[in-house]
N, C-alpha and C positions, 0 to 999 in steps of 0.2 A: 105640124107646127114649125115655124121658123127658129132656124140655132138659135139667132140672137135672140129671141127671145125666150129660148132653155136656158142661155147661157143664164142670162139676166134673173131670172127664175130661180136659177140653183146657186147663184152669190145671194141673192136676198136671204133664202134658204140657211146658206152655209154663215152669211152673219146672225139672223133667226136663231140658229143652236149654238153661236159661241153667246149671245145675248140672253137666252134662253137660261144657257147654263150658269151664267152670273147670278143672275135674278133670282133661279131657284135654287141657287144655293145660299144666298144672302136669306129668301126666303124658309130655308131647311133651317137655316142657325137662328132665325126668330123663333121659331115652332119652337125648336130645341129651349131656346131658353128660356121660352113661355111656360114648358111640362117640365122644367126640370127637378122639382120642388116635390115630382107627385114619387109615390111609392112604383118601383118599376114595372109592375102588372100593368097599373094603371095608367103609366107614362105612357108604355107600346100603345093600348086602348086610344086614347089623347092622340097621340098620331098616328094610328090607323083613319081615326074620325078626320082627322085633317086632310087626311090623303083621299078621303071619300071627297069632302066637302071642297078640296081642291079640284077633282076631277068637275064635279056636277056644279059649280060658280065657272068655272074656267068654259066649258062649253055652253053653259048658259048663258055667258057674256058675249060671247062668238055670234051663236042665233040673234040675240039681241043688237050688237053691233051689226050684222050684216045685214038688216032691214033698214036702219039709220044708217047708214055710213056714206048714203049721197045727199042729207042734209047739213047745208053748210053749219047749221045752229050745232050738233052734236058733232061734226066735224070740228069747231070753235071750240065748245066746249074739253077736248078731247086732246088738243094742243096744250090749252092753256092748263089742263091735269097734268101733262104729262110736264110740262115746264116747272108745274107747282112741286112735284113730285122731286122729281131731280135735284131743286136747286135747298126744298127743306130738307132732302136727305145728306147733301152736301154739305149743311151749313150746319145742321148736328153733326156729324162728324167730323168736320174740322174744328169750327167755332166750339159748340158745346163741348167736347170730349175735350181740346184747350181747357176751358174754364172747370171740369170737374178737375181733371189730371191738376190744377194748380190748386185748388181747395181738397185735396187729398181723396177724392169721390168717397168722402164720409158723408154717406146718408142711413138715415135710419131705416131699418129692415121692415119690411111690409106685409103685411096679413097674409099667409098662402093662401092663394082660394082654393074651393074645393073643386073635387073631377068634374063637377058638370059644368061649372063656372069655367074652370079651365079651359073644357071642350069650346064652351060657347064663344071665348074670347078668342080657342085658336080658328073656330068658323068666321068669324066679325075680321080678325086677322085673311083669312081665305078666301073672301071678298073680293076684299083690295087689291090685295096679289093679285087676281085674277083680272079685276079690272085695265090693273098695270099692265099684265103680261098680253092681255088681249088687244089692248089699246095699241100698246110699244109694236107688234104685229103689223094691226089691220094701219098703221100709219107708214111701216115698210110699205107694206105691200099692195098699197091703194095707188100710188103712180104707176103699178105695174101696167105694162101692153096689156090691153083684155086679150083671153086665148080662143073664144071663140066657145067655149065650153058654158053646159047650160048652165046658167044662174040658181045660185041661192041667193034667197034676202034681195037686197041689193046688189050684190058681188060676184064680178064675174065667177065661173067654178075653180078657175086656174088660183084666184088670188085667193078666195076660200079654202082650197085645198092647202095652200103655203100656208096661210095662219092656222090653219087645223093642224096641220104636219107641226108648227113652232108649238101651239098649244101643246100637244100631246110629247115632244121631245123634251119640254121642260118641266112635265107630270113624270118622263122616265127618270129624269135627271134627279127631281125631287125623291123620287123614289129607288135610284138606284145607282144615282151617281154622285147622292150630295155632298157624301166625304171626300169625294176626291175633288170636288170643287172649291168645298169651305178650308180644306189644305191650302189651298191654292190660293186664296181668299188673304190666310193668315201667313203665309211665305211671301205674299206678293199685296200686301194693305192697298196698294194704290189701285189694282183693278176694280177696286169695288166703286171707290170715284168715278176710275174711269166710266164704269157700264153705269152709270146714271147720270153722268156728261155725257153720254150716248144716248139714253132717253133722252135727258133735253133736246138735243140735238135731232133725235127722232121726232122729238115736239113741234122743234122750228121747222121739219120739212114739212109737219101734217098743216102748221100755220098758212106755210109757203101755199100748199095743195088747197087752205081752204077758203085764201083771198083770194086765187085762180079761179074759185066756182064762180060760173056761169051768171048767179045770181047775187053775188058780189063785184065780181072783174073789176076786183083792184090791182090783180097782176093778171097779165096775159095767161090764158090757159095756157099756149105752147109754151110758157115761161117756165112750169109748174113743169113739166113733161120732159122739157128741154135737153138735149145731150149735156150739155155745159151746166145745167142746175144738179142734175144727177153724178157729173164728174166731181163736180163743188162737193157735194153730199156726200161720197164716197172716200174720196181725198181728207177732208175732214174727220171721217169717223173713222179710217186707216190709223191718221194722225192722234188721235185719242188713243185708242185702242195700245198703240204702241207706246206712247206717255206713260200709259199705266203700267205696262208691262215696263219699260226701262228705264222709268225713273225711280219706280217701287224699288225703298228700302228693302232689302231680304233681311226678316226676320233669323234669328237665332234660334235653336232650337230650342234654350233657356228661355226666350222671352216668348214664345210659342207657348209651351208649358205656364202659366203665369196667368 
């Protein structure tokens, strides 16, 4: 196989697990605060079921994406998720979290559900994630060189292997990395914008990728593949990446705790 295209390969890769590790750590502190009501036997239980139900959604979205992934329709649609995603996670978190922070987030307290309730809501929640994490993936990793390697689904082996590899790096993460992520998370608030300014942004390339098909060609295929599209892409999602990291306020260890 050709350097450049390991090289190429193994940055997708290496953004895949710093991306990976955002998302499932944003994802660990929803689980977390979806069980946190249950008695702690049954919290562990709750998220073990999660971690089950995260592995078997997250590969099942994978098989399923990789059959579709050269239909421009589920390409479309796949963009315009990941774009929806991003910009209402954005807009709760700025906007909304504004408006309770100024009405004192005095809300009245809500019925705990019960463990199985719980389970089912943190599976309904494991879905999604999955969807996201799969998506934000196979939209890296769909302009990739083909590497010649046999096919699954749709998908060359080279670029199913990278979203298999990011799939399963962000199932460790969940499982054994989450505290050091959701630290990082609460010392550094601004990464968490950033990595879903980074899906969007993932969004707009699968957009890019999905006017380029053949049976659309509203943009040139070489346009979509391009050195210069891929520089653009890159340069850009450096420049987020580091927004977050160095404009984020660092938290106090007082407002940490809190």
């Amino acid at each position: 196989m050709d350097l450049s295209i390991l090289l190429e390969y193994g940055w997708i890769l290496l953004v895949l697990i710093a991306l990976e590790g955002l998302l499932a750590a944003d994802n660990a502190l929803v689980l977390a605060i979806m069980v946190k009501h249950l008695p702690e036997e049954q919290r562990k239980k709750a998220l073990f079921y999660g971690l089950v139900g995260a592995f078997f959604f997250r590969f099942a979205s994978l098989f399923a994406i990789s059959f579709l992934v050269n239909v421009w329709q589920v390409q479309a649609i796949g963009a315009v998720y990941l774009l929806f995603i991003a910009l209402n996670h954005i807009f709760r978190k700025v906007l909304v979290k504004k408006t309770d922070d100024s009405n004192g987030s005095l809300k009245p307290d809500k019925k705990k559900s019960g463990f199985w309730t719980t389970v089912f809501k943190v599976e309904l929640a494991d879905i999604a994630f999955a969807v996201d994490s799969i998506l934000a993936a196979v939209a890296l990793a769909v302009a990739l060189p083909d590497t010649g390697l046999p096919k699954i689904g749709g998908l060359d082996g080279g670029k199913f292997a990278v979203i298999f590899a990011g799939g399963l790096i962000g199932l460790i993460i969940m499982r054994f990395a989450a505290n050091f992520f959701v630290k990082l998370l609460h010392s550094k608030p601004g990464l968490e914008i950033a990595a879903f300014l980074i899906v969007g942004w993932v969004g707009v390339k699968l957009a890019v990728y999905t006017l380029a098909h053949p049976d659309l060609a509203i943009l040139s295929e070489g346009f979509a593949k391009s050195p210069e599209w891929k520089m653009t892409f890159y340069i850009v999602l450096i420049l987020i990446a580091a927004g977050g990291w160095f404009l984020s306020k660092e938290k106090s260890p007082q407002s940490q705790a809190e």
